[in-house]
DOFI-553616 format. One record per residue (C-alpha): residue in three letters; x, y, z. Coordinates in steps of 0.25 Angstrom, whole numbers, plus 5000, padded with zeros to 4 digits. Example, Ala and Ser with C-alpha at 12.3 -4.5 7.8 and 13.67 -1.06 7.14 Angstrom:
ALA504949825031
SER505549965029
***
This chain:
UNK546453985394
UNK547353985405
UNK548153865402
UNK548053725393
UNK548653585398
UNK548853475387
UNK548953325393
UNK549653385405
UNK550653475398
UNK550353635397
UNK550153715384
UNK550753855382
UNK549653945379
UNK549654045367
UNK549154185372
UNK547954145363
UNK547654025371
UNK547654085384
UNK546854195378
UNK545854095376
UNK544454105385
UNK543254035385
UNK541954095393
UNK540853995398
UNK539554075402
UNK538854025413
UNK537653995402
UNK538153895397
UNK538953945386
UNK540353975382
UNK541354055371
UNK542854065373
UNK543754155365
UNK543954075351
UNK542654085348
UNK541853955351
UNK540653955361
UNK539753845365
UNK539053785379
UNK539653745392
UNK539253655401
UNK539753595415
UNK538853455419
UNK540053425432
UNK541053475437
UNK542253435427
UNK541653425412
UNK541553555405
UNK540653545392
UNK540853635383
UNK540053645368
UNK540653715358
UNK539753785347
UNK540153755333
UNK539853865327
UNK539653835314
UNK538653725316
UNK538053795330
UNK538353655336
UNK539053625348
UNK540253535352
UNK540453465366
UNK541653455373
UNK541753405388
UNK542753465396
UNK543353415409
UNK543153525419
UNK544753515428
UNK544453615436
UNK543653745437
UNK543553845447
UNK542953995448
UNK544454035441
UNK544753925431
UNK544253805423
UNK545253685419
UNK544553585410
UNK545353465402
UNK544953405388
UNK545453275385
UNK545553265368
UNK545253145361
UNK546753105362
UNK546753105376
UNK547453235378
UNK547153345389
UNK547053475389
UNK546753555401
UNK546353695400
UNK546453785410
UNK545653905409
UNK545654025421
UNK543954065424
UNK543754225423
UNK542254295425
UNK541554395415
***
């Protein structure tokens, strides 16, 4: 996580928080560095869908994402929370 914006406004990061990474296999599939994994999915260009594995039940969340930007060096996607608030997360792209 390279950087977080809240309706506009920017977040200090803990050094935790910028450790934090989340790999998406060209498969299909997805794991970042808390722990959770799940399937992703990208039906046009500016919705990112993730599903999260529960992994107690072995069943799986959905959240749509809205893709900001992405290119070969970073991803920018927004969610908006039932409250109407914004958070941008700004993630720089690196290759394995």
């Amino acid at each position: 996580l390279d950087s977080l914006v809240i309706n506009g406004v920017p977040k200090a990061l803990s050094l935790k928080e910028k450790q934090y990474n989340r790999t998406y296999d060209h498969n299909g599939t997805f794991f970042d560095s808390d722990g959770y994994s799940g399937k992703w999915d990208i039906k046009n260009n500016n919705e990112l869908i993730t599903l999260f594995k529960n992994n107690i039940t072995s069943t799986f969340v959905e959240s749509k994402w809205l893709i900001k930007d992405i290119t070969s060096t970073k991803l920018i996607y927004q969610i908006t929370n039932t409250d109407n608030s914004k958070y941008d997360y700004y993630f720089k792209i690196s290759y394995e």
